[in-house]
C-alpha positions as CSV (number, residue, x, y, z in Angstrom):
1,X,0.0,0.0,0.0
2,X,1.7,3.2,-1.5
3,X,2.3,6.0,1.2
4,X,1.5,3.4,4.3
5,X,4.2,2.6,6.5
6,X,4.2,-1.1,7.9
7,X,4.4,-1.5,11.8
8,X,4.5,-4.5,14.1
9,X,2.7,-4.1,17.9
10,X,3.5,-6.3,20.7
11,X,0.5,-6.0,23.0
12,X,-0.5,-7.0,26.5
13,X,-1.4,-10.6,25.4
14,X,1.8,-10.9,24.0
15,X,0.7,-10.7,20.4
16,X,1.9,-9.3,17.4
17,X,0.1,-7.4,15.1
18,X,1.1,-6.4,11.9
19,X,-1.0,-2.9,10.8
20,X,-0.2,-0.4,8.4
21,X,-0.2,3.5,8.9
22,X,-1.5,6.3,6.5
23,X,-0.8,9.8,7.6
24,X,-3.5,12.2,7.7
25,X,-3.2,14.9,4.8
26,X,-2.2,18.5,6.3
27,X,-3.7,20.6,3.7
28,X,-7.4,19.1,3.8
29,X,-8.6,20.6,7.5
30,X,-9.1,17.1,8.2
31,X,-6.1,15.9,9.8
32,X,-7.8,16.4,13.3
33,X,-11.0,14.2,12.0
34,X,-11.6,10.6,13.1
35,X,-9.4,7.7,11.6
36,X,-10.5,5.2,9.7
37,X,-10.0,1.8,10.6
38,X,-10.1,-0.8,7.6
39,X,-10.9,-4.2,8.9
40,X,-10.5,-7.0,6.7
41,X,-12.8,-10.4,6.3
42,X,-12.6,-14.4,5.5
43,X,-10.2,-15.2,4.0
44,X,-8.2,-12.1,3.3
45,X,-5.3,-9.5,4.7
46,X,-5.0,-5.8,5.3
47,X,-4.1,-6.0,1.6
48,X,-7.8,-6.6,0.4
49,X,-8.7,-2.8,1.4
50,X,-5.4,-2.0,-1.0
51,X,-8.0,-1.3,-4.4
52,X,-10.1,1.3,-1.8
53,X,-7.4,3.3,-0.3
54,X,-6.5,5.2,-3.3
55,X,-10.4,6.5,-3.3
56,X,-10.3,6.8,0.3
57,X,-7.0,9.0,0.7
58,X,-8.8,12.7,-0.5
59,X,-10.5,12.4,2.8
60,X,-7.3,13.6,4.4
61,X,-8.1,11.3,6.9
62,X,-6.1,9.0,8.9
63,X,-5.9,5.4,8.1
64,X,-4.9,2.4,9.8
65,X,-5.0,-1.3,8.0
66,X,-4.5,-3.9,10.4
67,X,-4.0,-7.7,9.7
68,X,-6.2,-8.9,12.1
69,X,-5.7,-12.4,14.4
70,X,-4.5,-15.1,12.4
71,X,-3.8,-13.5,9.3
72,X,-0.7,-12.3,7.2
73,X,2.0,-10.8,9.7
74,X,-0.2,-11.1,12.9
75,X,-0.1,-13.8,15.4
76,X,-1.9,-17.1,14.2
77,X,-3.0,-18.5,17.6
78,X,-4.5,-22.4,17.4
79,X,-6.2,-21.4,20.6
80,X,-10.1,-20.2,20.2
81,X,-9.8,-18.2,23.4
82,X,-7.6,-15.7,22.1
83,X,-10.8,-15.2,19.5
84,X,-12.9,-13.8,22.1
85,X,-14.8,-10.5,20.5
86,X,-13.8,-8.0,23.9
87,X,-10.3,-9.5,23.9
88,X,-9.8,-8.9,20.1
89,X,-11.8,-5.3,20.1
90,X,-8.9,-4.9,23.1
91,X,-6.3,-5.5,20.5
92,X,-7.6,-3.1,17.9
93,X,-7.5,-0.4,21.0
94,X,-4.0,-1.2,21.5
95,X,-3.2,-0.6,18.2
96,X,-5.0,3.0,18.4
97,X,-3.4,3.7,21.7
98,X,-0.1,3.4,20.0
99,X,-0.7,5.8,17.1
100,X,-2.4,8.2,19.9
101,X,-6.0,7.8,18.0
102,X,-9.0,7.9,20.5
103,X,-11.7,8.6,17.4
104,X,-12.0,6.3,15.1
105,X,-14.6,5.1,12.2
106,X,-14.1,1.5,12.0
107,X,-15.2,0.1,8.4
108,X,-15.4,-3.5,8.1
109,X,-15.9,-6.2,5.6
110,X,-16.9,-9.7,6.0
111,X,-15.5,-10.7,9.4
112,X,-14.1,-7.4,9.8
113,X,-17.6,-5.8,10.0
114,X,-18.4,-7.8,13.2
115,X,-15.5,-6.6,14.5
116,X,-16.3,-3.3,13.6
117,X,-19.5,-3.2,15.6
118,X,-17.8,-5.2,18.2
119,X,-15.1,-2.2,18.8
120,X,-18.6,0.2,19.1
121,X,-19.7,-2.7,21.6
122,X,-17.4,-2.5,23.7
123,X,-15.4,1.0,23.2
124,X,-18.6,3.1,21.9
125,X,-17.0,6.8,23.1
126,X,-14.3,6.5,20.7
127,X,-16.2,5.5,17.4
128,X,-17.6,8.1,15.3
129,X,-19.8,5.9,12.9
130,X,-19.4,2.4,12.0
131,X,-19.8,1.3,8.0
132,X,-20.0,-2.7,7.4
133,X,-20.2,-4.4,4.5
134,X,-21.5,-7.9,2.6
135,X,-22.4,-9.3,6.3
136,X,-25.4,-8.8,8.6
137,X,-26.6,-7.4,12.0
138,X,-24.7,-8.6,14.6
139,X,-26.0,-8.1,18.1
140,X,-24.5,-9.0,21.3
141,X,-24.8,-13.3,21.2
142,X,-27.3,-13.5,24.6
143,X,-27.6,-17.6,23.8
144,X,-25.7,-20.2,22.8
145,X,-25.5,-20.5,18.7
146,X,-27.5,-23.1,17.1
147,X,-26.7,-23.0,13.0
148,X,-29.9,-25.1,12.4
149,X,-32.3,-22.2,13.8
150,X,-29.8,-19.3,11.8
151,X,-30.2,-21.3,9.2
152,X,-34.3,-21.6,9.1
153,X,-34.2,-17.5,10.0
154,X,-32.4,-16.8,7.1
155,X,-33.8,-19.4,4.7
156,X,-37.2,-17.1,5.5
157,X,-35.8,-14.2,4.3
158,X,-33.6,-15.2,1.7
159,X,-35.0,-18.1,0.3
160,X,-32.3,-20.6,0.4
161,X,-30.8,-22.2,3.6
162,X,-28.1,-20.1,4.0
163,X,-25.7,-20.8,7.2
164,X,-24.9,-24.4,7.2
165,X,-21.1,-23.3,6.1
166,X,-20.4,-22.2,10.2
167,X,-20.9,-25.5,10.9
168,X,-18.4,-26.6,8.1
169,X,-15.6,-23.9,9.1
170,X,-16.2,-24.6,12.2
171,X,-15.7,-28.5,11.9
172,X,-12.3,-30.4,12.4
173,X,-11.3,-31.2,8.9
174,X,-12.3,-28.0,7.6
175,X,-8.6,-26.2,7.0
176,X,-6.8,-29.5,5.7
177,X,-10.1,-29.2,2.7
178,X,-9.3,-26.0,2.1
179,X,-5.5,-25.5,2.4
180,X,-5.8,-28.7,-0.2
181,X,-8.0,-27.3,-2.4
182,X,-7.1,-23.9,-3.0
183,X,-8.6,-23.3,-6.6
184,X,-11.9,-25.3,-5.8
185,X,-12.5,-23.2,-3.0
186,X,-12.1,-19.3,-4.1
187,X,-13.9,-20.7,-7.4
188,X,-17.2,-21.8,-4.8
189,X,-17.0,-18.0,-4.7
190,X,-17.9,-17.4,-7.9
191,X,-21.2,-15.2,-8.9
192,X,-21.5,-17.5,-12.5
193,X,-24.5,-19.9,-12.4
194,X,-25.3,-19.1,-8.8
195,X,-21.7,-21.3,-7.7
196,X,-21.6,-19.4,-4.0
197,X,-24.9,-19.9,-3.7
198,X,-24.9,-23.5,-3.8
199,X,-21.5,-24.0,-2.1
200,X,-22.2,-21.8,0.8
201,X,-26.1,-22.1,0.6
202,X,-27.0,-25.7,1.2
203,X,-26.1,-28.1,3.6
204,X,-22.6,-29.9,3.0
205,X,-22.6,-27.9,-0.4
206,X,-19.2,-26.2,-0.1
207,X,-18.0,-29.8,1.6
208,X,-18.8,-32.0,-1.4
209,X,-17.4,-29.2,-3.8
210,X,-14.1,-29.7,-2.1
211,X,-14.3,-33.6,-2.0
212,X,-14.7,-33.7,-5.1
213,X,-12.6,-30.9,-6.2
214,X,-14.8,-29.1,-8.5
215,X,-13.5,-25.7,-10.0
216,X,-15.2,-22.9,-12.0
217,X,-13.1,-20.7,-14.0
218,X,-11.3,-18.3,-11.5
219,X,-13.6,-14.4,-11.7
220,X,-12.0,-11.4,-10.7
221,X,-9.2,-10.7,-8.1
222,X,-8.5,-14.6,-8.3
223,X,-8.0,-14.6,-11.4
224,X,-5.1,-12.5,-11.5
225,X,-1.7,-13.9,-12.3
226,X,-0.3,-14.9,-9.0
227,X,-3.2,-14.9,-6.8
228,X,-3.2,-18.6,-6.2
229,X,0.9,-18.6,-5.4
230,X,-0.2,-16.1,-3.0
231,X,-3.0,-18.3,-1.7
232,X,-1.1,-20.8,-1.3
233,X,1.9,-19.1,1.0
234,X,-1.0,-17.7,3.1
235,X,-2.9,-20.7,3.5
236,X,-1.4,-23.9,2.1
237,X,-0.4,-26.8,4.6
238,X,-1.8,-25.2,8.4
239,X,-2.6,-22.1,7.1
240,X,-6.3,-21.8,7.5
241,X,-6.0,-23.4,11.0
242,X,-6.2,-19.9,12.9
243,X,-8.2,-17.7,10.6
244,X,-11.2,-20.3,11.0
245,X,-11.2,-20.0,15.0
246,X,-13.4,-17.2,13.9
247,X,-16.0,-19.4,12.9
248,X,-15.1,-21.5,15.9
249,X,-15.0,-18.7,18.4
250,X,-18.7,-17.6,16.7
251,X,-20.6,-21.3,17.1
252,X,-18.8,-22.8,20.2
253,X,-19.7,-20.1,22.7
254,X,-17.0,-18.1,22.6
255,X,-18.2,-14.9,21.8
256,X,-21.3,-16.1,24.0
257,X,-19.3,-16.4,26.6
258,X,-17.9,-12.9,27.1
259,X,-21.1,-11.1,25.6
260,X,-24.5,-13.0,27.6
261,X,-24.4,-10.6,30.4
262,X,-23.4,-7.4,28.6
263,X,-26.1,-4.4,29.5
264,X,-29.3,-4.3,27.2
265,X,-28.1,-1.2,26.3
266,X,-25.4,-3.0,24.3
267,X,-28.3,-4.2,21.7
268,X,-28.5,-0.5,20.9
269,X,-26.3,1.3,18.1
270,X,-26.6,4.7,18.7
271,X,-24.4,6.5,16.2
272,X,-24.4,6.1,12.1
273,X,-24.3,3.1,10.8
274,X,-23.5,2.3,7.2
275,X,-24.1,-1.2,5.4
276,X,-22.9,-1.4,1.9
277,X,-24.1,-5.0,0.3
278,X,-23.3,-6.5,-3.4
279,X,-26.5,-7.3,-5.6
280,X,-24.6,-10.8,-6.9
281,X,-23.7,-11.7,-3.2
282,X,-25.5,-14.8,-1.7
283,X,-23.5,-15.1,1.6
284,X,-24.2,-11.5,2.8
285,X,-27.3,-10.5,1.0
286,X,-28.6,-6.3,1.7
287,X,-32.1,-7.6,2.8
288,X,-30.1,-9.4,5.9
289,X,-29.4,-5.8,7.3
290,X,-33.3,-4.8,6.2
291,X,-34.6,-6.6,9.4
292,X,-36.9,-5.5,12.2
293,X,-34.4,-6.5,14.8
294,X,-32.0,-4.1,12.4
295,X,-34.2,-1.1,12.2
296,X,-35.1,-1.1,15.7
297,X,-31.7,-1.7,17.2
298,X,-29.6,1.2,15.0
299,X,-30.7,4.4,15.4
300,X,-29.6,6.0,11.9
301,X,-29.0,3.1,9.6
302,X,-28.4,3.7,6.1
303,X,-28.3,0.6,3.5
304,X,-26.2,0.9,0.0
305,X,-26.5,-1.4,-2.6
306,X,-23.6,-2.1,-5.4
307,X,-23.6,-4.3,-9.2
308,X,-20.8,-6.8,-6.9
309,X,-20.6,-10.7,-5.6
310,X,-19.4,-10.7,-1.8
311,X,-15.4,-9.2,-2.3
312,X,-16.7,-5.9,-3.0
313,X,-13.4,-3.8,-1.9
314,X,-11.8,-5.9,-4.6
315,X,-14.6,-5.7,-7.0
316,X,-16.1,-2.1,-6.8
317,X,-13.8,-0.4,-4.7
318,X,-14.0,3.0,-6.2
319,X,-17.7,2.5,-6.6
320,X,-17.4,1.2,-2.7
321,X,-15.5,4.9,-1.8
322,X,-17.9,6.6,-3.0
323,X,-20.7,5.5,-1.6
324,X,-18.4,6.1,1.9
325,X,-17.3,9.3,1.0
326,X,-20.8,10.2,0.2
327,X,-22.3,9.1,3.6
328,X,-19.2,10.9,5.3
329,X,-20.8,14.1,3.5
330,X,-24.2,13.5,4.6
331,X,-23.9,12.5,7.8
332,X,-21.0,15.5,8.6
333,X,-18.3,13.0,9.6
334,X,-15.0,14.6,8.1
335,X,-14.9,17.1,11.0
336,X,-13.6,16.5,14.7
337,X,-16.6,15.5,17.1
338,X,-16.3,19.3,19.3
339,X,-16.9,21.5,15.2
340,X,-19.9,19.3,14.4
């Protein structure tokens, strides 16, 4: 990432995270606004918000891309515990304690938006506005996970019996199918003749596709020359072991354990929320952020749709910026809290 400097952090759990640092511009008035915090998803790096920072820079903003736990120059951990949602959102505020940030708009993708909503959850006077994207509402997990009944809530609204893939990344041979089946899996992402959809929609779909190693022609970002040599050194042999304990940290109680007695005041977002969702993506469909619990629990939601599958910072990242840039705008967010 042009301009960004790389850092490493060792923090009080004696982890390391690898983040990288974008200065705020000095001649835009905004050096003194919040930062942005670009949290990545499944199965990516800090480098899938690389096509988006260009766009994202004439904010004169600051920006900080982490690698978050278990991915790229951060600690891998085979331990779920360390996965717990208040002890990684305690990471993340390591991190901004080191650059001396305490206002922050975390934007998240995937994964990274329920970390995102997490870091509101548990450090709400430092975020700004939250913006998540090709995932759904997250609120505090008050009972234990059961995939079968996320599965039949979602199948209601979506049509399909979305969900069953937890249970799949969550299972114990999980990362040896994947790390050995590289190109079968990122082609189950594919938009072409619905191939996400029924990999990632049905029950055991994206486990057969892997048995039997079935591949689509690569789409996109994967199909760029050297994407799967890149794959592979990220996740080949144990490599998915530790980015999947956030599947595992999600169904096996995990997060349930640290967030069951949280105040019901936690169920509330009270500042501007942003959900950007792809009209070709059947994992993280828009309508899963149009829901009553939704609207009742954010108090200024605003929904954005874009012509994308699910990787929409590599797909439509300008068109992604923009849509950002615009809510920024309209919501007065390029200005310190105390001018607004």
């Amino acid at each position: 990432m042009e301009f960004f400097i790389e850092k490493q952090l060792i923090n009080s759990r004696s982890l390391q995270y690898t983040y990288f640092a974008g200065p705020a511009s000095n001649t835009t008035g905004t050096a003194d606004g919040p930062a942005l915090l670009l949290l990545h998803g499944f199965p990516h790096t800090a480098q899938l918000w690389a096509p988006v920072i260009p766009w994202l820079l004439a904010l004169g903003l600051r920006i900080l891309v982490p690698d978050l736990l278990g991915y790229g120059g951060t600690s891998k951990p085979w331990d779920v515990s360390y996965f717990a949602s208040d002890a990684m959102a305690s990471d993340i505020a390591e991190i901004l304690a080191a650059e001396n940030i305490s206002s922050v708009i975390p934007i998240g993708h995937d994964w990274g938006s329920f970390l995102a909503h997490r870091y509101y959850l548990y450090y709400p006077e430092q975020v700004e506005a939250i913006v998540v994207s090709s995932s759904y509402y997250q609120a505090p997990i008050r009972n234990p996970i059961n995939v079968t009944e996320i599965v039949e809530e979602r199948e209601a609204l979506v049509g399909f019996p979305l969900g069953y893939y937890y249970a799949f990344f969550s299972s114990p041979e999980a990362a040896s199918l994947l790390s050995g089946n590289l190109q079968s899996f990122f082609s189950a992402g594919s938009t072409e003749n619905d191939t996400m959809k029924k990999t990632f929609g049905y029950k055991d779909g994206l486990h057969n596709w892997l048995m039997a190693d079935k591949r689509m022609p690569l789409e996109g970002f994967a199909a760029e020359p050297g994407f799967l040599g890149d794959a592979e050194a990220q996740f080949g042999d144990t490599g998915f072991i530790s980015p999947l304990m956030w599947y595992q940290a999600f169904v096996n109680g995990t997060h349930y354990q640290v967030e069951k007695d949280l105040p019901e005041s936690a169920d509330r977002v009270d500042k501007p929320l942003l959900h950007i969702s792809g009209s070709k993506d059947a994992l993280g469909p828009g309508m899963l952020y149009e829901t009553q619990e939704a609207r009742t629990a954010i108090k200024d939601l605003t929904t954005a749709e874009v012509d994308s599958g699910h990787f929409i910072p590599l797909e439509k990242p300008q068109e992604m910026a923009k849509i950002i840039t615009d809510w920024f705008e309209s919501k007065n967010l390029l200005q310190p809290s105390s001018e607004r």
